[in-house]
ZALUM-555502 format. One record per residue: x, y, z of N, C-alpha, C, O in turn; residue in three letters. Coordinates in steps of 0.2 Angstrom, whole numbers, plus 5000, padded with zeros to 4 digits. Layout:
// ZALUM-555502
XYZXYZXYZXYZALA;...
END
This chain:
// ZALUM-555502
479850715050480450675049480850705043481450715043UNK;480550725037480850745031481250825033481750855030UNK;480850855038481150925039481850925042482150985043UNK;482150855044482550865049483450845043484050845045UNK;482950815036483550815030483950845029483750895031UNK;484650845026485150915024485150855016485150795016UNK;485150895012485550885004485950855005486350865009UNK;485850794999486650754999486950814992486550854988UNK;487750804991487950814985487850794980487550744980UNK;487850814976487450794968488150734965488750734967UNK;487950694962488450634957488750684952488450704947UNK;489250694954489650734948489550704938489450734933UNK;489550644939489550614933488650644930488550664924UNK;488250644934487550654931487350744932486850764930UNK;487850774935487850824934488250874927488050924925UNK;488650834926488950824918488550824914488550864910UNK;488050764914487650744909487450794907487650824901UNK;486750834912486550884913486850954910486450994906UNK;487450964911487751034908487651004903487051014900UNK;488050954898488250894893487650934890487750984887UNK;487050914889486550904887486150964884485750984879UNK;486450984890486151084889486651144886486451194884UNK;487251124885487751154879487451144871487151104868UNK;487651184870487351194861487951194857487851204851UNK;488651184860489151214856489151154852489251094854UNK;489051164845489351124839489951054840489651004839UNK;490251054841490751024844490851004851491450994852UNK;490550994855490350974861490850894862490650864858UNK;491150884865491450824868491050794875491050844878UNK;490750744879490550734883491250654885491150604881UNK;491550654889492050604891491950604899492350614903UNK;491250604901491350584908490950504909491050454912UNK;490350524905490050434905490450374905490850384901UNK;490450334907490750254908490350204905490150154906UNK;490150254899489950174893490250194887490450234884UNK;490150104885490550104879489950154872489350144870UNK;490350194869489950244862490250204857490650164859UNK;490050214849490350194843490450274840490250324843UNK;490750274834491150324834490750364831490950404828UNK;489950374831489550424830489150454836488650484837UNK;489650394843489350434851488550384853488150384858UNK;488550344849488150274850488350234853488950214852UNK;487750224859487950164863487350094861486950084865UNK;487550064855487250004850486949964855487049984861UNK;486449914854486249844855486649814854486949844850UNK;487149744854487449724851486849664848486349644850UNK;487249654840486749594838486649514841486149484841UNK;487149504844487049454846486449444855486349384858UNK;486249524856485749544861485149534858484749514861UNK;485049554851484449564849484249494847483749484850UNK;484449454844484549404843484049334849483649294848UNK;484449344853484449314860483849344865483449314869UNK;483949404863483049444865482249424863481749424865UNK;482549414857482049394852481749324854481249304856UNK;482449274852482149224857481749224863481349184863UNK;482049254868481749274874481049274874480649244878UNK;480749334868480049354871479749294865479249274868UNK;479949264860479549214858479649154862479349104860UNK;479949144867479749094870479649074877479549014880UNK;479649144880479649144889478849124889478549144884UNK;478549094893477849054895477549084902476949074903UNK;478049124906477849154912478249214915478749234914UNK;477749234919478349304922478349284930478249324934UNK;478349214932478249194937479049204943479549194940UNK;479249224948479749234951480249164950480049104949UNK;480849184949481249134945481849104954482349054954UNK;481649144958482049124964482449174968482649224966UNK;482549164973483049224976483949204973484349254973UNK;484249134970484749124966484749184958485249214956UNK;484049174957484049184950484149124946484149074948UNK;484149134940484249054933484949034938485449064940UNK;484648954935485248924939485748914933486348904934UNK;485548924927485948914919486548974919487148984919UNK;486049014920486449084917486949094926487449124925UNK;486949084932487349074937488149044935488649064936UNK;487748954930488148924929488548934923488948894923UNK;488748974919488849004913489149064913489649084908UNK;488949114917489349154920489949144923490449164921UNK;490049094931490549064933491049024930491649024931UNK;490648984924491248964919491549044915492149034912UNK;491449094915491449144911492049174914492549194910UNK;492049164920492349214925493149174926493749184925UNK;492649104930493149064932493649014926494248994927UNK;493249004921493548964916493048874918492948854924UNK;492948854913492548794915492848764917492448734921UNK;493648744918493848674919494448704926494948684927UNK;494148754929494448784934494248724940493748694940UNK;494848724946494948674951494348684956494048634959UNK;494248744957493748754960492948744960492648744965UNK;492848744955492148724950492348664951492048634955UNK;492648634948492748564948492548524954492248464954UNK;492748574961492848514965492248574971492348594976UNK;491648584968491148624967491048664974490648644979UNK;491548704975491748764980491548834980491648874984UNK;490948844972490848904971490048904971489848854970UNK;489748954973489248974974489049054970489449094971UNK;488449074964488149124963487849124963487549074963UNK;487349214962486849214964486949294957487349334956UNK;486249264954486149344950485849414953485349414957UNK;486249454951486049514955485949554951486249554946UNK;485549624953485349684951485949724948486149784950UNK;486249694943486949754941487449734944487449704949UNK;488049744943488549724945488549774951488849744956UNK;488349824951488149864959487749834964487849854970UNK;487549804962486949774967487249714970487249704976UNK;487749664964488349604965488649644974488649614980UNK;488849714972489349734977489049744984489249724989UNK;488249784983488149774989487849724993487849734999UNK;487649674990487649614991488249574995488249545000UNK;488749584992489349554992489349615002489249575007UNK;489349685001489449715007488949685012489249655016UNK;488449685013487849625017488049575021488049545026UNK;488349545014488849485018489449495022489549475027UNK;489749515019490349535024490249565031490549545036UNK;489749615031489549625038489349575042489649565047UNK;488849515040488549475043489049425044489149405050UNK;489349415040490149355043490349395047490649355051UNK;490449475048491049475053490749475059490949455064UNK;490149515057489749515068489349435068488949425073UNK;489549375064489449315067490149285071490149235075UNK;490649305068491349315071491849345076492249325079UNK;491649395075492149445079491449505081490949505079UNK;491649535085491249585087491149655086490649695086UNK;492049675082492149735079492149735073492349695070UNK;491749805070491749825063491949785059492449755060UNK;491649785052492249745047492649815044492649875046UNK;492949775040493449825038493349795030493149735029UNK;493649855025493949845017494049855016493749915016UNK;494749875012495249915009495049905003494749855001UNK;495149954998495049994991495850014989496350034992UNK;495650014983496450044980496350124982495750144983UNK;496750154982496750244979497050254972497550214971UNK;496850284968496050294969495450214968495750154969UNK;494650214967494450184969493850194962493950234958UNK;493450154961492550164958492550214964492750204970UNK;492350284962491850334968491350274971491450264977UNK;491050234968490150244969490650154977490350154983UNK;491150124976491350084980491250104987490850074990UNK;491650174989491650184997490750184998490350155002UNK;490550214995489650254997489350184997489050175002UNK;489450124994489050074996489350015000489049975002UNK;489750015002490349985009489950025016489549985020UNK;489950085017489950105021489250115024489050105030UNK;488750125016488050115018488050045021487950045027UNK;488150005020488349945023488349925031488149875034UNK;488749995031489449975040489649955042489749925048UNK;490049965035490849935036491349975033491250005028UNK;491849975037492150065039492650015031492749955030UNK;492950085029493250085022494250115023494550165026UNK;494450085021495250085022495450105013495050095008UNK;495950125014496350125006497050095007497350095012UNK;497350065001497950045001498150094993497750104988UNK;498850114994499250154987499050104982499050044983UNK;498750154977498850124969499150144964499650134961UNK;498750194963498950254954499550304958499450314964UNK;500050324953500550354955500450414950500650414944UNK;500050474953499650524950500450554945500350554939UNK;500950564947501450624944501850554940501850564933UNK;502050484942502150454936501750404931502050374926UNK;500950404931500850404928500950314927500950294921UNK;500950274934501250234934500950184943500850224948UNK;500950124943500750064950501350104956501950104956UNK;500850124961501250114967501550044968501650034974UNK;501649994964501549934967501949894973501849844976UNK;502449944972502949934982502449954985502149914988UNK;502350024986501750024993501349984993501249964999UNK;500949964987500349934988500349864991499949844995UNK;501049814988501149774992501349785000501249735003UNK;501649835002501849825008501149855013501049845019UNK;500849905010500149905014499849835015499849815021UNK;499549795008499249725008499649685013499349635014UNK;500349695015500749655020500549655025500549605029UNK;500049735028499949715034499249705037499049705043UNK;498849695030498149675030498249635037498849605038UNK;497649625042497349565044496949525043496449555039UNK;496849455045496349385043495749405042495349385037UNK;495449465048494749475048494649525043494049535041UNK;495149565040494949605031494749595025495049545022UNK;494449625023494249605017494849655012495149695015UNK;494949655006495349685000494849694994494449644993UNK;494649744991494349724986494949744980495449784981UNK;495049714975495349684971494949704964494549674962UNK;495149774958495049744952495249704946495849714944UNK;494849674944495049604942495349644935495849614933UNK;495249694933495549734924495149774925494649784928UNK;495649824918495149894918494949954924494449984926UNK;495549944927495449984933495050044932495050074927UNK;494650044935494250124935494350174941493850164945UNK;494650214943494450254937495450264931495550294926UNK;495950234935496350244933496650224925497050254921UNK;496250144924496450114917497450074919497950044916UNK;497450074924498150044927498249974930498349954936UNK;498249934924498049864929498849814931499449814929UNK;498549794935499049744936499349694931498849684927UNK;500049664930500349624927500249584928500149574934UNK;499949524924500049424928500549434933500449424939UNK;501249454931501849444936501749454943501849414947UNK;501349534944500949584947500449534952500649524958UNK;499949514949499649484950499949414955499649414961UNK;500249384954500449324956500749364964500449344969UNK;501149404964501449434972500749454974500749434980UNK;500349464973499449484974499249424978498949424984UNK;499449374975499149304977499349274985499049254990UNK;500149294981500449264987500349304994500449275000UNK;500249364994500249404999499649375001499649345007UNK;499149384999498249365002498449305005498449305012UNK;498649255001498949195005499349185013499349145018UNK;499649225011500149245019499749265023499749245029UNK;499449295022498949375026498349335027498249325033UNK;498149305023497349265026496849305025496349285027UNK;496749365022496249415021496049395017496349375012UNK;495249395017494749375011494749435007494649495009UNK;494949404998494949444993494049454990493649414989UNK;494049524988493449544983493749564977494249604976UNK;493349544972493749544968493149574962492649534960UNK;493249634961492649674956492849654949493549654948UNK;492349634943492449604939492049634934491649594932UNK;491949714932491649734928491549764922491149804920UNK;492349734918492349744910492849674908493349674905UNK;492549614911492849564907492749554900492249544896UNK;493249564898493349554888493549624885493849634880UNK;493449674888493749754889494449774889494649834886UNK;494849734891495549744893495749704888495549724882UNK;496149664888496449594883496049574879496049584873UNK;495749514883495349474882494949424885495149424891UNK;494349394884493849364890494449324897494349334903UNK;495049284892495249234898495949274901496249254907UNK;496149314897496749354899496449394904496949414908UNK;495949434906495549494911495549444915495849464921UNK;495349394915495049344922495849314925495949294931UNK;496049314921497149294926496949304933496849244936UNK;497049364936496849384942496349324948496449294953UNK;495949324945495349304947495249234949494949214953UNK;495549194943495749124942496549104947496749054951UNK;496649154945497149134949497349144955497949134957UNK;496849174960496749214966495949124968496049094973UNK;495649104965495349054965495648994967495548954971UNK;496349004962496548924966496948914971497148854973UNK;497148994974497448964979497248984987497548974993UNK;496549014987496349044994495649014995495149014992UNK;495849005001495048955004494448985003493948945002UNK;494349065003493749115006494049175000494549214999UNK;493449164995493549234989492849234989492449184990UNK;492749314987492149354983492249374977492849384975UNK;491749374973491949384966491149424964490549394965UNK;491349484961490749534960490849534953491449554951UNK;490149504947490349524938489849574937489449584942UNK;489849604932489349624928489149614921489649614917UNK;488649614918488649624911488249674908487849664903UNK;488449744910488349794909488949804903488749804897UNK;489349814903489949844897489849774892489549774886UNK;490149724895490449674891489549634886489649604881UNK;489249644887488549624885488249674885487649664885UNK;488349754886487749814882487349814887487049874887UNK;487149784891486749784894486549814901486349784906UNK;486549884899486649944903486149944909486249934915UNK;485449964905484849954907484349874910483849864914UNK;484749854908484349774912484549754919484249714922UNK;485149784921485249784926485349694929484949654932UNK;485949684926486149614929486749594929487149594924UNK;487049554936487749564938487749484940487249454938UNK;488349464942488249414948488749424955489249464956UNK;488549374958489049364966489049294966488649254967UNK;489849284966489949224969490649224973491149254974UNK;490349164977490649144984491149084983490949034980UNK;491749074986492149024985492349014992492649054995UNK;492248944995492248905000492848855002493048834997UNK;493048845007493648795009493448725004493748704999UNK;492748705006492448645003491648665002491348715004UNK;491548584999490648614997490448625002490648675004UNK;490148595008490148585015489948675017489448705017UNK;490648695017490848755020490448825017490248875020UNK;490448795008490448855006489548845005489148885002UNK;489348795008488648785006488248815013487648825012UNK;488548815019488348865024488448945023488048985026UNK;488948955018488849035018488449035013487949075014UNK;488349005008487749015004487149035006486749065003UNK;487148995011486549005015486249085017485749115015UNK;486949105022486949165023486949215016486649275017UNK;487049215011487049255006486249275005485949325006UNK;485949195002485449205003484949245006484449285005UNK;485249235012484549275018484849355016484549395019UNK;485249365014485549445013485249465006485149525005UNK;485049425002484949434997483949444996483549484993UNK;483749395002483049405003483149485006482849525002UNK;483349515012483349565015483249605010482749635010UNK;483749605004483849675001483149674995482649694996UNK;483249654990482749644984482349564983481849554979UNK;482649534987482049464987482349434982482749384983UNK;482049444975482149404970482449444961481949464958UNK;482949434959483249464954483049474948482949414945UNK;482849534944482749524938482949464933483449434933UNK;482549464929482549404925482849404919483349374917UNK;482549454914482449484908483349484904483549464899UNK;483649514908484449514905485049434905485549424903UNK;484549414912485049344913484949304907485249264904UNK;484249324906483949264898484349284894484749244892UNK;484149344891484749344887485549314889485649264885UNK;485949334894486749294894486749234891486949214886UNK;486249214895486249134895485949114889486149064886UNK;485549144886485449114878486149114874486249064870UNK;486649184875487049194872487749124874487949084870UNK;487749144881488349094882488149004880488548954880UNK;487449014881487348934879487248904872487148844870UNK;487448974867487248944860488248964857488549014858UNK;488448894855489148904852489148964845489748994844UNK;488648974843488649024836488449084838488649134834UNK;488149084845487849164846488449194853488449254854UNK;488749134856489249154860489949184855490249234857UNK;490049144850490449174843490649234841491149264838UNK;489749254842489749324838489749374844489849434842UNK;489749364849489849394856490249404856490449464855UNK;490749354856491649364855491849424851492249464852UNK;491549414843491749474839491549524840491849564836UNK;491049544843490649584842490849644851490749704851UNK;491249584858491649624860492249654856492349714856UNK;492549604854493249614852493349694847493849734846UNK;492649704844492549774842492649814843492949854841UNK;492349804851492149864857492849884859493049934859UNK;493349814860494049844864494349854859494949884861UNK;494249844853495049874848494649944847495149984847UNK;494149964846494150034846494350084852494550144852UNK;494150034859494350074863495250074864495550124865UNK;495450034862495950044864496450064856497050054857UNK;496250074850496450104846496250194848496550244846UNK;495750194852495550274854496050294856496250344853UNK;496450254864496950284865497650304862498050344865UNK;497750264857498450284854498250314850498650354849UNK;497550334846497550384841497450444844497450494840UNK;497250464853497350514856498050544856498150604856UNK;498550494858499250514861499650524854500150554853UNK;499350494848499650524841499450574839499750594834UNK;498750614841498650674839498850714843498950764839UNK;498950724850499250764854499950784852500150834852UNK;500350714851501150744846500950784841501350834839UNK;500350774838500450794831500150874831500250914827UNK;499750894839499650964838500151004843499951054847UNK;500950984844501450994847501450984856501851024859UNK;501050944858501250954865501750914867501850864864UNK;502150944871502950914874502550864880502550804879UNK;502250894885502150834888501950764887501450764883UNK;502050704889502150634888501650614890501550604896UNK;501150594885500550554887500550504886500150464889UNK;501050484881501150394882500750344886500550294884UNK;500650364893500350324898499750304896499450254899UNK;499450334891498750324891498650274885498150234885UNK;499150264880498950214876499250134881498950074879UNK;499650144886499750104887499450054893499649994896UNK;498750104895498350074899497950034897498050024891UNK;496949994899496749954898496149984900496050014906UNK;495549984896494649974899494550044895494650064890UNK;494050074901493650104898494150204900494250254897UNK;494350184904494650264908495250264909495650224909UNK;495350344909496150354911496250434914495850474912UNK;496650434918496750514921497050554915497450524911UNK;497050594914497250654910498150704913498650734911UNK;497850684919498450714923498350784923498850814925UNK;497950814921498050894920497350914925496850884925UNK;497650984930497350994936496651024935496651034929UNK;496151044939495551054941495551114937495051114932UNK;495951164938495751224933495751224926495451264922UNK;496351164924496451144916495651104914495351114909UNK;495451084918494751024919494051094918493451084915UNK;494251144919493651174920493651244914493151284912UNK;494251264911494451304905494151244901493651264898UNK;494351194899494251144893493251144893492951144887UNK;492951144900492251144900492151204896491751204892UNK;492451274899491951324899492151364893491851424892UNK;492951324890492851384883492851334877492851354871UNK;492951274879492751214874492551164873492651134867UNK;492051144880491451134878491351054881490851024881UNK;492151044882492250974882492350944893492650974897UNK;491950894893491750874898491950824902491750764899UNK;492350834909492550774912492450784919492250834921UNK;492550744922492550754931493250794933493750794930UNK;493350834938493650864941494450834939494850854935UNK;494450774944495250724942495450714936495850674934UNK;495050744932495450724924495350684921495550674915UNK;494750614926494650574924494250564916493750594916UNK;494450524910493950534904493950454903494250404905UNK;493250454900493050394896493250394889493050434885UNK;493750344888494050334881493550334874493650344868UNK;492950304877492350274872492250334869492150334862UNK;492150414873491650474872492150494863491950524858UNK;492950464864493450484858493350464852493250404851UNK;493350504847493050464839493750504833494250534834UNK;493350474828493850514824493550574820493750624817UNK;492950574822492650664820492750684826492150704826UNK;493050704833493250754836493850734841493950744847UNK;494150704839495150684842495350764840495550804844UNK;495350774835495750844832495550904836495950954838UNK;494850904837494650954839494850954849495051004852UNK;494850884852494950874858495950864860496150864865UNK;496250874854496750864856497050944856497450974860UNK;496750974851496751064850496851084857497351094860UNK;496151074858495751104864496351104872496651144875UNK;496451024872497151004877497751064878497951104882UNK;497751024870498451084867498451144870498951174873UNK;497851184869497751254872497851264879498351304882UNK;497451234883497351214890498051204892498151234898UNK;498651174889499151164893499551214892500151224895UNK;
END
């Protein structure tokens, strides 16, 4: 059987590392990873994890399976997180989650179900639309799935700027039995997010169209702020009978390694949405059974204690002014080492990424005479930027263009 294999491609990002790691140059930049570093290229515990950890192990009693939901606390505590507590739909108890393996695992979970609703419905393929660009890792787990993958215009590669006429008039011609996946902020890999104002024609179109929205939700508190990221989300919530909603707490809580996400479902009424749960469920048995435990404790120690959820707040609020101080203090060092070209665009995006605009051979000169590392598209991680090597990485650009 194994003879009959061909080689997948390698994951450009982990092929990065690898060079990344195996470079000796002094100066070395590595800006392809998607997590957040501190300005000496650490990626911290945050304290309010250790904190909450600590409780964890002095007072867990069993390693007994916690359920195929997962904690029903930290379920409950996340969805206030997402949706806001006093949201219509919680209220009039329409939402359904389940903890998952990562906010990846939310998604294929999320893909499982979509398949199974559609072949209990209709007889042809499902279908999902993705922005262009997209998460790479989004098409590979849809289709592992089998469900064929569509695109609607997004990033406007030469201005640096929202297709957002095409994208609405693509989304115009969605149909009922489509899915949309949707992200919620912090676009990745563009850093190009939608306006409230944006957002709102978002709403209304899914509403005309009847296409169930997915809505990836994987640097809440990254962008703005906890309740300003979730705009989208909350407000794509109150007005459509049938949403998916994929978190993670991988960026926004550190918690890279523990591997914990959620999925939740939003129903016409409890009734309705309490028969897909069901269906979730049994998708959720198929795939991993029953979800890690270890990180959901932590959330929920954090979000359930008003003093340790406080210092979460500040101790996000860190993460995003330094990211998003990274990027105006890139686009002021670039003036400062004379480039004519307009990078502006980049202070004026959101999260963790943004495209560079500068082409595959510029992307590959910067690797191999200075050391500094990204994906092909130009794509960089704002976090990899600091104030010991901006100078050095703006130089470098400067040369390359």
């Amino acid at each position: 059987m194994f003879d009959t294999l061909t080689a997948m491609p390698a994951d450009p990002i982990l092929g990065l590392m690898t060079k990344y790691k195996q470079d000796t140059h002094a100066n070395k930049i590595d800006l392809g990873v998607g997590v957040y570093k501190d300005e000496v290229g650490h990626t911290p515990i945050l304290n309010c994890v250790k904190t909450a950890e600590q409780y964890r192990i002095d007072s867990e009693e069993t390693k007994v399976y916690i359920g195929p939901t997962g904690s029903a606390q930290f379920n409950s505590l996340l969805g206030e997180l997402a949706f806001g507590s006093d949201h219509p739909a919680l209220l009039a108890d329409r939402i359904r989650t389940v903890s998952t393996p990562g906010g990846t695992g939310a998604l294929r979970v999320a893909a499982e179900f979509i398949k199974r609703a559609s072949t209990m419905t209709k007889s042809q393929t499902a279908v999902i639309w993705v922005s262009d660009p997209t998460w790479a890792n989004h098409t590979g787990l849809f289709e592992a799935a089998g469900i064929e993958v569509k695109t609607y215009p997004y990033y406007d590669y030469d201005n640096k700027s929202l297709k957002f006429d095409e994208m609405k008039a693509a989304l115009s011609q969605v149909g009922p039995d489509d899915v949309v996946l949707l992200h919620a902020c912090c676009h990745n890999p563009s850093g190009m997010d939608l306006s409230e104002a944006q957002w709102d024609q978002i709403v209304e179109i899914t509403q005309q169209q009847g296409f169930t929205p997915l809505i990836d939700m994987a640097y809440q508190g990254f962008g703005v702020g906890v309740d300003e990221d979730a705009y989208g989300v909350r407000k794509m919530a109150a007005a459509v009978d049938n949403m998916i909603l994929c978190s993670s707490c991988s960026k926004n809580f550190g918690l890279y390694r523990e591997r914990i996400g959620a999925c939740s479902i939003l129903g016409r009424d409890a009734a309705s949405v309490n028969v897909a749960f069901s269906v979730l469920l049994y998708v959720v048995r198929c795939i991993y059974s029953m979800p890690p435990a270890h990180g959901a404790a932590i959330v929920e120690t954090i979000l359930g204690s008003h003093e340790l959820k406080q210092q979460w707040l500040d101790e996000l609020k860190i993460m995003r002014d330094r990211i998003n101080g990274n990027r105006i203090m890139l686009v002021d060092k670039l003036i400062e080492k004379g480039v004519k070209r307009d990078f502006g665009f980049i202070a004026q995006q959101k999260g963790m990424f943004s495209f560079l605009g500068i082409n595959p051979q510029q992307v590959e000169r910067l690797q191999q005479e200075h050391s500094i590392y990204m994906v092909d598209s130009s794509r960089i991680s704002i976090a990899g930027i600091g104030q010991g090597n901006v100078n050095y990485l703006a130089e470098s650009i400067a040369k390359v263009l």
